[in-house]
C-alpha positions as a LaTeX table, in Angstrom:
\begin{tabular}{lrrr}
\hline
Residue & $x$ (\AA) & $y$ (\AA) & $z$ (\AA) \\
\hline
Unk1 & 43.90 & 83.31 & 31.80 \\
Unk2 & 42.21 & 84.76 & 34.59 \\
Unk3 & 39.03 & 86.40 & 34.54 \\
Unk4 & 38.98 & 89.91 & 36.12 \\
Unk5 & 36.39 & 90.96 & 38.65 \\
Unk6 & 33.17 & 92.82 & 37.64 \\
Unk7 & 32.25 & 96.35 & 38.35 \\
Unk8 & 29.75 & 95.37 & 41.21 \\
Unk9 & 32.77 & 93.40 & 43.24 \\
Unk10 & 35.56 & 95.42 & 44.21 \\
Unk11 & 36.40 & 92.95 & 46.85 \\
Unk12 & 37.99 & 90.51 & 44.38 \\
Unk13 & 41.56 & 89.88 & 44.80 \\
Unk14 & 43.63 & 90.04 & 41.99 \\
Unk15 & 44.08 & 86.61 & 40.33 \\
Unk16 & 41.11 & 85.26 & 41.73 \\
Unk17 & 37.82 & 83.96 & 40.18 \\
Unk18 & 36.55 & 87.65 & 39.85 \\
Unk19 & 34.41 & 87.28 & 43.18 \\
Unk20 & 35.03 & 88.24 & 46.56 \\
Unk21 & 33.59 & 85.88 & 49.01 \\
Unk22 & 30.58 & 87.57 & 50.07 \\
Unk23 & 29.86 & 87.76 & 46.33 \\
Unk24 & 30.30 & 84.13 & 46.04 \\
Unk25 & 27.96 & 83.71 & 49.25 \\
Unk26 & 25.19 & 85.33 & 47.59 \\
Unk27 & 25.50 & 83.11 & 44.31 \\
Unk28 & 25.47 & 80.07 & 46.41 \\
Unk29 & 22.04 & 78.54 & 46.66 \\
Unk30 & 20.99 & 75.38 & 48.57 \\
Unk31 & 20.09 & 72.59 & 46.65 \\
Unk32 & 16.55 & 72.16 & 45.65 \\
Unk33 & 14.39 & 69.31 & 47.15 \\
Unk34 & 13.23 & 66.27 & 44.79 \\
Unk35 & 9.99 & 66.53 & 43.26 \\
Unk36 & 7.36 & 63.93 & 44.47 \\
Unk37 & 8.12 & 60.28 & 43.05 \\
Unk38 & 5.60 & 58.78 & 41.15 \\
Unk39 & 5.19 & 55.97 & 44.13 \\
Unk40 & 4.50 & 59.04 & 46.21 \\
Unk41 & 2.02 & 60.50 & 43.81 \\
Unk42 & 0.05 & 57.16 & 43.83 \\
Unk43 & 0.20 & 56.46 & 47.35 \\
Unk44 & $-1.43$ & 59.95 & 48.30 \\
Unk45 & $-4.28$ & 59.38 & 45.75 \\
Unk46 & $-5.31$ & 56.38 & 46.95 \\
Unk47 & $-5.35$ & 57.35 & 50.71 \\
Unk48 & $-7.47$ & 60.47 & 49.84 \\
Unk49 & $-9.80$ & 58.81 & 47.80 \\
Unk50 & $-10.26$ & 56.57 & 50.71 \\
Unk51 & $-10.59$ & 59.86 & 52.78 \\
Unk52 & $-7.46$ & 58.96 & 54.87 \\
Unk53 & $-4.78$ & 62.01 & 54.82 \\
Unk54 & $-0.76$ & 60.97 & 55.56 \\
Unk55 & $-0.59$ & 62.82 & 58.86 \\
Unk56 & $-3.93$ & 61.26 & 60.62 \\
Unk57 & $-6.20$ & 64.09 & 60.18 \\
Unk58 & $-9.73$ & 63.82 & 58.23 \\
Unk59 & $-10.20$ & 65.72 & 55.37 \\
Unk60 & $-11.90$ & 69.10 & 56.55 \\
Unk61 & $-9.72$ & 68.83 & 59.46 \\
Unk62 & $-7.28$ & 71.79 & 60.26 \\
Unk63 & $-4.04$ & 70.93 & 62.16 \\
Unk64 & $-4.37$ & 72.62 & 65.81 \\
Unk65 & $-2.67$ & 76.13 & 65.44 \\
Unk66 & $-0.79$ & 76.83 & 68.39 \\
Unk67 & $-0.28$ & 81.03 & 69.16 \\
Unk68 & 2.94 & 81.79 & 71.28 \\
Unk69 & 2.96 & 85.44 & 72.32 \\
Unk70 & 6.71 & 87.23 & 72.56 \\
Unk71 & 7.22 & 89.59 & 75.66 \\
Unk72 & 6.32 & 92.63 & 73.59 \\
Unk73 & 3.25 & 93.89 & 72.43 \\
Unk74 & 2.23 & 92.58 & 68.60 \\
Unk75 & 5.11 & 89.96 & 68.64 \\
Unk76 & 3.06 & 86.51 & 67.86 \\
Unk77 & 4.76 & 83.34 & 66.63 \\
Unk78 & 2.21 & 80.78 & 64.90 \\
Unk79 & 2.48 & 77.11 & 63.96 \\
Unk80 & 0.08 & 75.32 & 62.44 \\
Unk81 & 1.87 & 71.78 & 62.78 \\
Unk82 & 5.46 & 72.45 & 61.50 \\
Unk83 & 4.84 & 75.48 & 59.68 \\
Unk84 & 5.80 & 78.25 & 61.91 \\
Unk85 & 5.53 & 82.08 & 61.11 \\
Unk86 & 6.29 & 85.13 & 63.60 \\
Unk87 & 4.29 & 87.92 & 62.87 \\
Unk88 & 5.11 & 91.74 & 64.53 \\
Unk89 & 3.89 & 95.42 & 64.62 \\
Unk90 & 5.81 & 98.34 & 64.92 \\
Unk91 & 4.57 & 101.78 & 65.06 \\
Unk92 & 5.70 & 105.16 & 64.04 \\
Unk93 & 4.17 & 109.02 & 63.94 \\
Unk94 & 4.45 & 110.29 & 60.43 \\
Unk95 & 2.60 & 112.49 & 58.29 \\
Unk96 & $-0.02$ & 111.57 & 56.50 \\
Unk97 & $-0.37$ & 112.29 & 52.63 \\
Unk98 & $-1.85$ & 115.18 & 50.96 \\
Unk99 & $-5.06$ & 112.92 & 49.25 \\
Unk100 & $-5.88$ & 111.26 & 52.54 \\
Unk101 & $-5.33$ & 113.61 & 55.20 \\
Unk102 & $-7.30$ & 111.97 & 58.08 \\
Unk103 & $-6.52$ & 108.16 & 57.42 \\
Unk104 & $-3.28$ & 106.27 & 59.04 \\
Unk105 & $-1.09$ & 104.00 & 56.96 \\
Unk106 & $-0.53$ & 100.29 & 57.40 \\
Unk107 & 2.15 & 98.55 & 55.35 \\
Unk108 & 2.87 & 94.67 & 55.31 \\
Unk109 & 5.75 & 92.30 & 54.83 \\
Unk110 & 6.58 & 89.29 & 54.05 \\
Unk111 & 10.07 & 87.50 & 54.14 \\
Unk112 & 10.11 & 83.73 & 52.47 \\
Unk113 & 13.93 & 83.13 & 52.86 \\
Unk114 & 15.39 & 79.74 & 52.63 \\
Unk115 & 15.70 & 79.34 & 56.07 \\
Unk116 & 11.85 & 78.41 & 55.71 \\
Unk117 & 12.60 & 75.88 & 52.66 \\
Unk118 & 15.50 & 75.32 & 49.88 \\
Unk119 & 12.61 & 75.85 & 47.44 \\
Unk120 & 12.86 & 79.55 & 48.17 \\
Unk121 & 15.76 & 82.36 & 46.95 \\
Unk122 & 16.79 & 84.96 & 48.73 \\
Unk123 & 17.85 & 87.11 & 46.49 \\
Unk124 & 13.89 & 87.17 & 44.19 \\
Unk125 & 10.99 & 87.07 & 45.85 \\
Unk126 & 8.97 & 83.63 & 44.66 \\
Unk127 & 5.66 & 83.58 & 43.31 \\
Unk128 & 4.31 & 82.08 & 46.39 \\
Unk129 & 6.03 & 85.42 & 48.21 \\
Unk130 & 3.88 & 87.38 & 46.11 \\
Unk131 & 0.60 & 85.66 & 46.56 \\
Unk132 & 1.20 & 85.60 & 50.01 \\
Unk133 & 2.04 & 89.55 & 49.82 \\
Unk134 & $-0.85$ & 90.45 & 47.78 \\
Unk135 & $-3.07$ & 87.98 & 49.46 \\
Unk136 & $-1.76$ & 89.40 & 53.09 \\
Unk137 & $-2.97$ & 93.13 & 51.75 \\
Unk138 & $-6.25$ & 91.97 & 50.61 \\
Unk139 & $-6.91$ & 90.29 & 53.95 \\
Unk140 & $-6.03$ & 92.65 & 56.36 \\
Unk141 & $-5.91$ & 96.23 & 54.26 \\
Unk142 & $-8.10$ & 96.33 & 51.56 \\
Unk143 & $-11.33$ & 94.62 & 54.06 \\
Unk144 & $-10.70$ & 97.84 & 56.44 \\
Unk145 & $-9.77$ & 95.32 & 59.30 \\
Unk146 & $-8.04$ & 98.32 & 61.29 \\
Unk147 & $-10.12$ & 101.85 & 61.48 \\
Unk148 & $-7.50$ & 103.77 & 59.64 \\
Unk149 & $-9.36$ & 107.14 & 60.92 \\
Unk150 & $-8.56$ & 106.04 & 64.42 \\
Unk151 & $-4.56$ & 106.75 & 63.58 \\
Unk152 & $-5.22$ & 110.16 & 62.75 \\
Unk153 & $-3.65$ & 112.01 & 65.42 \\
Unk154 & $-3.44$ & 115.41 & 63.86 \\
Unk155 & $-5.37$ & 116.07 & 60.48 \\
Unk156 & $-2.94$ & 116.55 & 57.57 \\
Unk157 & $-0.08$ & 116.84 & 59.97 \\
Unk158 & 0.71 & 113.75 & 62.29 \\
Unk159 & $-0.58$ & 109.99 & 61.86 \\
Unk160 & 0.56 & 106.10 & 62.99 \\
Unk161 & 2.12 & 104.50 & 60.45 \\
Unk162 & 1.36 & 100.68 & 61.47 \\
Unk163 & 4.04 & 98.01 & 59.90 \\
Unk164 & 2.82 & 94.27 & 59.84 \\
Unk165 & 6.17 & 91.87 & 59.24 \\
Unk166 & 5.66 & 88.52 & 58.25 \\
Unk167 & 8.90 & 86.26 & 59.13 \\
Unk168 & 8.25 & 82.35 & 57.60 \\
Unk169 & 10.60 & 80.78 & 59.53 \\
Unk170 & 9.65 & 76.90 & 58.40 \\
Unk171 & 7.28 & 75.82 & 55.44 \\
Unk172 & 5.46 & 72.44 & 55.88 \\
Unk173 & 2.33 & 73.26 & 53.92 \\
Unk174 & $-0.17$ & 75.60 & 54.11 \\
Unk175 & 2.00 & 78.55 & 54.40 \\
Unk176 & $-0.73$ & 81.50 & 53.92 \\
Unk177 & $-3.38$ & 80.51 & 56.05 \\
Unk178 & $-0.81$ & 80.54 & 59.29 \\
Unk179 & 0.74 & 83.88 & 57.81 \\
Unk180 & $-2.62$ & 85.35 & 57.78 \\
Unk181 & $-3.49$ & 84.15 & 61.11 \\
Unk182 & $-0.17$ & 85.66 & 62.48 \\
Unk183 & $-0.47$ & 88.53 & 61.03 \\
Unk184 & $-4.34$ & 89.26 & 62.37 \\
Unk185 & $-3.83$ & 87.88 & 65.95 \\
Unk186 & $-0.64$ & 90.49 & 65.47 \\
Unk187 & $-2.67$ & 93.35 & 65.27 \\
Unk188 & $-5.46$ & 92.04 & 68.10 \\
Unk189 & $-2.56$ & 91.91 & 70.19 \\
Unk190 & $-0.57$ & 95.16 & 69.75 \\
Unk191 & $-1.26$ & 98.30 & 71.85 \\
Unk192 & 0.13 & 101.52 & 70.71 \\
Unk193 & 1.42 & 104.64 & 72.72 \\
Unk194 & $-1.09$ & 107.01 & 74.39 \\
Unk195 & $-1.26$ & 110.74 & 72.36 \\
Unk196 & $-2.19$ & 113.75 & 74.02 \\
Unk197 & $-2.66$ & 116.88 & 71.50 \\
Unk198 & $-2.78$ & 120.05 & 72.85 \\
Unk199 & $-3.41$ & 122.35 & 69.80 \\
Unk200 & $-0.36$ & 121.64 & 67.41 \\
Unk201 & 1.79 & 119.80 & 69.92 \\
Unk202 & 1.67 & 116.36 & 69.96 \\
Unk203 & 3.02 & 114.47 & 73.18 \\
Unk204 & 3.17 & 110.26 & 73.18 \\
Unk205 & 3.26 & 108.70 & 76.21 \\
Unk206 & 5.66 & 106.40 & 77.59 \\
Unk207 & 3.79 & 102.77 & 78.29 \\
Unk208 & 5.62 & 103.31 & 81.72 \\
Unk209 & 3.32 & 106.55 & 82.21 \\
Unk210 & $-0.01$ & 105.55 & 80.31 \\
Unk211 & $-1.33$ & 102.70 & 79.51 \\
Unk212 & $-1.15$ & 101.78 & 75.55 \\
Unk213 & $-4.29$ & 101.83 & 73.84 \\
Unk214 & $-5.44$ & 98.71 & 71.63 \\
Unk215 & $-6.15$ & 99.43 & 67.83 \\
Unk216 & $-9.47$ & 99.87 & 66.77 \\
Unk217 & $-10.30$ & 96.92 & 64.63 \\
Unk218 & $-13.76$ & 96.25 & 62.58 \\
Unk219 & $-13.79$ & 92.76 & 62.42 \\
Unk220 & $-10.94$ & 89.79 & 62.63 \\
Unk221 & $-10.97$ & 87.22 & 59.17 \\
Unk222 & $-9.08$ & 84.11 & 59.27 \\
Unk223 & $-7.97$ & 82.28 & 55.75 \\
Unk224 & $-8.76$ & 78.97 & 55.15 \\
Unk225 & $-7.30$ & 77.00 & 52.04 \\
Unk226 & $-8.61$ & 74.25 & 50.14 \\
Unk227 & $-6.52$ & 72.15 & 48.28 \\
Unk228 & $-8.37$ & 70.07 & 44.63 \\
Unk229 & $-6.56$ & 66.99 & 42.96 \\
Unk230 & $-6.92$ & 66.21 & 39.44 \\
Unk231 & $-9.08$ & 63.38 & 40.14 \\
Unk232 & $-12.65$ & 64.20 & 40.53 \\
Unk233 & $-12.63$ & 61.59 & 43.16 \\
Unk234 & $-11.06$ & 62.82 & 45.24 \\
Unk235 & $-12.31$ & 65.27 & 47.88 \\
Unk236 & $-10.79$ & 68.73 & 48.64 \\
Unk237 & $-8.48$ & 68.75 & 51.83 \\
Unk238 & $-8.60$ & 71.77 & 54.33 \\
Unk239 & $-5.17$ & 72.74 & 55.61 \\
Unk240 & $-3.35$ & 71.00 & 53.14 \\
Unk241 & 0.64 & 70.01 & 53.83 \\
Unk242 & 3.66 & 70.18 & 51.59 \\
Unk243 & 2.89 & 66.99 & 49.81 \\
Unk244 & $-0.89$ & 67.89 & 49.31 \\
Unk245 & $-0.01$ & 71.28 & 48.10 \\
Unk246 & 2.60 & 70.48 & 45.77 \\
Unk247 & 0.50 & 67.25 & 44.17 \\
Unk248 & $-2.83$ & 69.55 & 44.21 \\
Unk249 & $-4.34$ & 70.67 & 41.00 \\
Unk250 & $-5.35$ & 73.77 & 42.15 \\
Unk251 & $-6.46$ & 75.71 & 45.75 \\
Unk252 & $-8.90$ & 77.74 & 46.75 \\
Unk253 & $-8.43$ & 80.57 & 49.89 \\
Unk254 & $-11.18$ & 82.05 & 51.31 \\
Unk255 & $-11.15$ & 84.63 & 53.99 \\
Unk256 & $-13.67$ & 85.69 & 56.31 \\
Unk257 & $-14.79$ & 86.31 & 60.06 \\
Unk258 & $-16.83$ & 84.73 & 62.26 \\
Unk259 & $-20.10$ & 87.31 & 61.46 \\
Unk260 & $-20.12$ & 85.09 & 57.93 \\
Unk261 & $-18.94$ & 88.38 & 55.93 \\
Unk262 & $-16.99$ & 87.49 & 53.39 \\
Unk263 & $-13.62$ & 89.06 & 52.64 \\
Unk264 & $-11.58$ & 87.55 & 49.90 \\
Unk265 & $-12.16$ & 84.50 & 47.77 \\
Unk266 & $-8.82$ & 83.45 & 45.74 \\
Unk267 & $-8.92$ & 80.75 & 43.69 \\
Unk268 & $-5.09$ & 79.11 & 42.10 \\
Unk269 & $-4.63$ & 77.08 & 39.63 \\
Unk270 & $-6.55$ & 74.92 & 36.55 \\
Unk271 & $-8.99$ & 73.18 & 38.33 \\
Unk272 & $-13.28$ & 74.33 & 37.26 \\
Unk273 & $-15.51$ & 74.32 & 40.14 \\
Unk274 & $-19.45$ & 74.81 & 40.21 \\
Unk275 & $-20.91$ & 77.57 & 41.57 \\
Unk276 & $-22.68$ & 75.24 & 44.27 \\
Unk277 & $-18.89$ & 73.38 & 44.88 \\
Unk278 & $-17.71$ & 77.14 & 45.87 \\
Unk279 & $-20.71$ & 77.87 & 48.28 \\
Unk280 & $-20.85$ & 74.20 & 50.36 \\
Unk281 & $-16.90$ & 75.06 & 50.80 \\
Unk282 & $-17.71$ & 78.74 & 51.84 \\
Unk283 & $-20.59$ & 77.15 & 54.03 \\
Unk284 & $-17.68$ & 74.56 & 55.74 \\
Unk285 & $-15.00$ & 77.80 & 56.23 \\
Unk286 & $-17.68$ & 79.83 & 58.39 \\
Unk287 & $-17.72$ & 76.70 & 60.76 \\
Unk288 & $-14.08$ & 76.86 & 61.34 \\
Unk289 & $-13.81$ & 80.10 & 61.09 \\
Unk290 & $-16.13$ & 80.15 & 64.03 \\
Unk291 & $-13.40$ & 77.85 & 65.45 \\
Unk292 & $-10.58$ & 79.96 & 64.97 \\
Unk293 & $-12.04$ & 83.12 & 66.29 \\
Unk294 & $-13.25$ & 81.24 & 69.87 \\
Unk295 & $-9.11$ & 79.56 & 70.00 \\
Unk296 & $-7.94$ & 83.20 & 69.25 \\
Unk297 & $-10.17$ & 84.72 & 71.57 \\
Unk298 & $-8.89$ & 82.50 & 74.40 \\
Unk299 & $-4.97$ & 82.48 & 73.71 \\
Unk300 & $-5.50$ & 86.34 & 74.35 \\
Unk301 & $-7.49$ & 86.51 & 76.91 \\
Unk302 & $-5.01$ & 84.00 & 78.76 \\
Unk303 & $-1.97$ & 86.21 & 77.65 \\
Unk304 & $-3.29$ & 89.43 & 78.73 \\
Unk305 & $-4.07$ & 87.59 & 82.38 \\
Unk306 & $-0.67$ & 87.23 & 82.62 \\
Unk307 & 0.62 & 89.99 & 81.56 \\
Unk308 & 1.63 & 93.26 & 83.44 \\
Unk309 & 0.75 & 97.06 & 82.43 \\
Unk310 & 2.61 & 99.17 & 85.01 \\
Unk311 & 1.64 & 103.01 & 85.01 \\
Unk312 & 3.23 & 105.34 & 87.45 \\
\hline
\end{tabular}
């Protein structure tokens, strides 16, 4: 006897198996990968307690991100060895609401689809989607990295609403530390429309007749992550891949900026660390923080060099 279609697909043809074939798209998920095997497990132990990591690098080393800049403003694509993420910024003039009057609005997104792994759905949002969400807004929102009083255009009545996207387009490890450096070197390198105000009317400029203007930023963190293994052998890993994330016991992000402020310190999963554990780690991340900031510095110098404003 044949099953009739739901309510929610219309589509179905008579007869059929009660879905229409977009329907059955969307129920169709890719398989999942294998877990680790247990000669896998053991292998990656005993190379880390010997400090040797699968890909070459040493343990507190970070794989060389590499910053590829798109032919608009605030479009940056980020890899940090196969893990790639494309970061952009749009904005828009809205108006601002009632309890902050003189303060612009930034929003972020992020996308984990399984075009970046099979581990991921698209129609939920994963837990790793979340922390990389909630971890995203602590980063670059809640630490005031953009002056939010430098998008008021008009008190109460007109303000730039800034929107960060976050596009994972392939997940080999490591996934929030190259989102979060995306989505920062994203907001260095976006330049919004020039404003005139002339009492209540607001004019924006074409970037054909004024030059954009650059955002007013306070300070630019980076995230680093720091992956622990059940063993107490075994020494954390910086920048840890797939493998190393998935065998880890717990990881620690911490985000900050060159100036050693600290921003955010997120710590996931079971694994206890000493207070003095937590501070020689936070002591390592301003060094390569330091790092980042002089590799971001230079990618956009070099960019804007090449790049032409034209104002008539």
């Amino acid at each position: 006897m044949h099953k009739r279609a739901p309510a929610f697909c219309s589509a179905a043809r008579p007869g059929a198996s009660g879905f229409c074939t977009r329907c059955l798209f969307r129920r169709a998920r890719m398989p999942r990968p294998a877990s680790p095997s247990i000669p896998e497990k053991e292998f990656l132990y005993s190379s880390l307690k010997q400090s040797l990591r699968l890909d070459g690098r040493n343990l507190l080393e970070m794989r060389a991100p590499t910053l590829t800049f798109g032919p608009e403003l605030g479009w940056v694509e980020c890899a940090l060895g196969k893990t790639r993420v494309i970061a952009q910024v749009d904005a828009k003039m809205v108006k601002p609401p009632p309890e902050r009057p003189l303060e612009g609005i930034i929003s972020i997104h992020s996308e984990l689809s399984p075009m970046a792994s099979s581990e991921y759905d698209s129609g939920r949002p994963s837990d790793e989607e979340v922390t990389i969400t909630r971890m995203l807004d602590k980063v670059l929102r809640r630490s005031d990295v953009v002056d939010k009083e430098s998008l008021c255009v008009l008190a109460g009545q007109r303000v730039w609403h800034l929107r960060l996207t976050i596009h994972c387009l392939a997940d080999a490890g490591n996934m929030l530390d190259c989102a979060c450096l995306a989505g920062v070197v994203a907001l260095r390198h976006f330049r919004r429309p020039e404003v005139e105000v002339v009492g209540d009317e607001v004019t924006i400029h074409h970037p054909s007749e004024r030059a954009p203007v650059p955002l007013s930023m306070h300070h630019t963190p980076y995230c680093l992550t720091f992956a622990y293994f059940p063993e107490t052998s075994i020494l954390p890993v910086l920048d840890p891949s797939h493998l190393e994330e998935t065998l880890s016991a717990g990881l620690l992000s911490i985000a900050l900026n060159a100036q050693r402020e600290l921003c955010v310190v997120q710590k996931a999963g079971g694994v206890p660390l000493a207070p003095d554990e937590i501070l020689r780690i936070v002591g390592i991340a301003v060094d390569k923080a330091k790092e980042l900031d002089k590799t971001v510095e230079e990618r956009l110098k070099e960019d804007w060099a090449g790049r032409t404003v034209e104002v008539r």
